[in-house]
Phi, psi and omega in degrees: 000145185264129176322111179282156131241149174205162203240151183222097199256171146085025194218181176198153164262337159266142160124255159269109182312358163269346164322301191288338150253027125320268179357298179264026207232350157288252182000284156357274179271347171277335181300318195292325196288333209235331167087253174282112197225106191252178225233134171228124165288113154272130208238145141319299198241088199267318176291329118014279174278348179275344192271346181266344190281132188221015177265115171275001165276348181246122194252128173274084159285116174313138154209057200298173185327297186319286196315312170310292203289311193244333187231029155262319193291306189306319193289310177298339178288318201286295142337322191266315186289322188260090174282324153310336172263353192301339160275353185272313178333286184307334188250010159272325169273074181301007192279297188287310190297341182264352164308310184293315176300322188293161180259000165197155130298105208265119154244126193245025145328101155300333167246111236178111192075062203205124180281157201092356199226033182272038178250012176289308199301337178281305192302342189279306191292294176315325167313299223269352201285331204282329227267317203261357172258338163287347147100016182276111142031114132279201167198117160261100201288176181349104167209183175260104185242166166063174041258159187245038177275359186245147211285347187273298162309333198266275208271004143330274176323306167278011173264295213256330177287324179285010184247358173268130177322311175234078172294104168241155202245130192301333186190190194278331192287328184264302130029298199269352200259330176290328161323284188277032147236002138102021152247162202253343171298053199236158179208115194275115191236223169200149186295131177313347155286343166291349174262358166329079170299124147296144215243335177082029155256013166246047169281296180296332173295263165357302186278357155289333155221043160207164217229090162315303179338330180313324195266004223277351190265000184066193160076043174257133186235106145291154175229107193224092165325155166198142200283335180300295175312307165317330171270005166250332167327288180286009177274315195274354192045068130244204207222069197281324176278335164287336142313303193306297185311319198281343172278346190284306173347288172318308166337272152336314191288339194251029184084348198293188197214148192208118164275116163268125212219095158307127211216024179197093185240150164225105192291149168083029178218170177255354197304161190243345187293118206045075184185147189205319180332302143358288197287311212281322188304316162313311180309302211284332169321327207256315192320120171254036172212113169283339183294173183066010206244091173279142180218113193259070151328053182185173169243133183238195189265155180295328184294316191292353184268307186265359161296281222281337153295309176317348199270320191266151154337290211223154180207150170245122183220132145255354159272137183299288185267026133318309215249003160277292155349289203297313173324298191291321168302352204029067180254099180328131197229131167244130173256121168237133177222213212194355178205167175300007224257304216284313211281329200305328217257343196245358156284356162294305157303347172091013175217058125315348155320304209268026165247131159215145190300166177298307168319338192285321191317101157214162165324298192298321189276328181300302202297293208300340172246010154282326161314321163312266229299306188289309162310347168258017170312326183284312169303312179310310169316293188320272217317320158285359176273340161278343191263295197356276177300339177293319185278350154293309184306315191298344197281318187303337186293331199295342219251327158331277171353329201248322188280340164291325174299350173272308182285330161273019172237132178260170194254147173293334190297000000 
């Protein structure tokens, strides 16, 4: 039987987990659609993802920012223009030879193209560009583009999303903003985490460093900080851990039991970029009564992260795929985000309500619609038992999608 391959940028197994269940949630269902498929990463943090990797099918290629941007993209220019060089190119690069073996690129960008984040865009442009001069396929699995008013972003945007094979858009907010810019490759899905198989060890994984009984009484309200928000918070002179902390508090004054939960870790830095792990040790440092407070200090696996949400009452999220994790578990969720990413994913369910932006942060506005969200919990619950599977399918059609293109390509290897 012939080996399928595909390359996979913009996701990781470290740093943020929700990158890594993108990732694995490739890996998962293209296995299942396609039977022998090996997987090559061009990865950011290759050492990093190489000490997490447990896929024997998945292979890690550096392609940190420098590599990417300069001597990969160069090296795929070369490629396309110098055709005499193209077997030495290929068996020098393992970047450029697993682009050429594959029959697509998977970009699993969560965000991409969007004003306000151009200092992104070139790192946006340098995933796919290596991809479209090897003449390999893209895909943009499930994310979030636009809005496309700023002049840079626009014409980024109207160059390079109409040269991709496939665009799948993440909600109804982002659909409309790829519509009117006037593309047709487009495919209306749900994010590739929502297809996330649990292996149903990770109860027993978990419970070698955390002591579960915290949960055996229920009434647990997850919390999951993010540094991102902290730095728009605190850009604005406001005080995002001392928000936290003072809700945590609250929390605390009415009896609760509160899991403080990093849902973006890197372990053994202080760097704060993909890393909340910082953030969450401040918080929990500052509290000034830790009891009743489960604090998850460590990097754990996306599964073992959706385990241990699925576990909670109530969840609080500022990382985008917390509240996706939280979502699948159908655990009642209040989202403070910072883009249309968050509210576009919870009008699948009918609970756009229970989102509010970061300008929004105040005590009186946190407490009061966590107070809401717990008198509608019950209503919330319904709604996940009717939206639920649907946003599962949608999340699973992508993976059809990625396996005709595959199966209709034939591989170079």
């Amino acid at each position: 039987m012939t080996t399928s391959r595909i390359t996979i940028i913009g996701s990781a197994l470290s740093g943020n987990k929700g990158a890594a269940a993108m990732l694995e949630s490739a890996v998962q269902t293209l296995g299942d659609r396609l039977g022998d498929v090996e997987f090559t990463l061009l990865s950011m943090y290759p050492r990093e993802d190489a000490d997490q990797n447990h896929y024997d099918n998945l292979e890690i290629v550096s392609a940190t920012p420098r590599q990417l941007g300069v001597t990969i993209n160069v090296l795929a220019l070369a490629y396309r223009v110098l055709p005499f060089l193209r077997g030495t190119i290929r068996k020098r690069s393992k970047a450029i030879g697993a682009l050429v073996d594959s029959s697509v690129l998977l970009d699993q960008g969560g965000i991409t193209f969007t004003d306000g984040r151009e200092k992104f865009l070139l790192y946006n442009v340098a995933s796919i560009l290596p991809a479209l001069n090897t003449r390999t396929p893209v895909f943009k699995c499930a994310q979030a583009v636009g809005p496309f008013t700023n002049p840079v972003n626009r014409w980024a945007s109207k160059t390079f999303l109409p040269k991709v094979k496939t665009l799948v858009t993440r909600g109804r907010i982002t659909h409309e903003f790829a519509e009117g810019l006037g593309l047709t490759n487009l495919h209306a899905g749900a994010d590739y985490a929502f297809s996330l198989e649990m292996s149903g060890t990770e109860a027993e994984e978990v419970a070698r460093h955390i002591d579960l009984s915290f949960f055996d009484d229920g009434d647990v309200v997850g919390v999951c900080p993010s540094v991102v928000l902290q730095k728009k918070v605190d850009a604005a002179e406001g005080d995002y851990a001392g928000q936290i902390i003072g809700f945590i508090e609250h929390l605390q004054a009415q009896g609760r039991k509160v899991l403080l939960v990093p849902h973006s870790v890197r372990t053994g830095t202080d760097k704060t970029h993909n890393n909340d792990l910082p953030l969450c040790r401040d918080i929990h440092q500052r509290l000034s009564v830790s009891s009743n407070v489960l604090f998850i200090d460590r990097e754990l696996s996306s599964q073992q992260l959706r385990y241990l949400i699925g576990l909670c009452d109530l969840f609080v999220a500022s990382r985008f795929h917390a509240m996706v994790s939280s979502l699948a578990m159908a655990v009642p969720t209040l989202v403070i985000g910072w883009s249309h990413k968050y509210r576009e994913v919870l009008e699948m369910f009918g609970l756009e309500e229970w989102a509010f932006g970061h300008d929004q942060l105040t005590p009186e506005h946190l407490q009061g619609r966590f107070t809401a969200l717990e008198d509608a919990k019950d209503d919330v619950r319904a709604k996940f038992a009717r939206h639920l599977p649907e946003v599962k399918e949608r999340s699973l059609a992508q993976a059809d999608l990625i396996a005709e293109i595959v199966q209709g390509r034939p591989n170079y290897s």
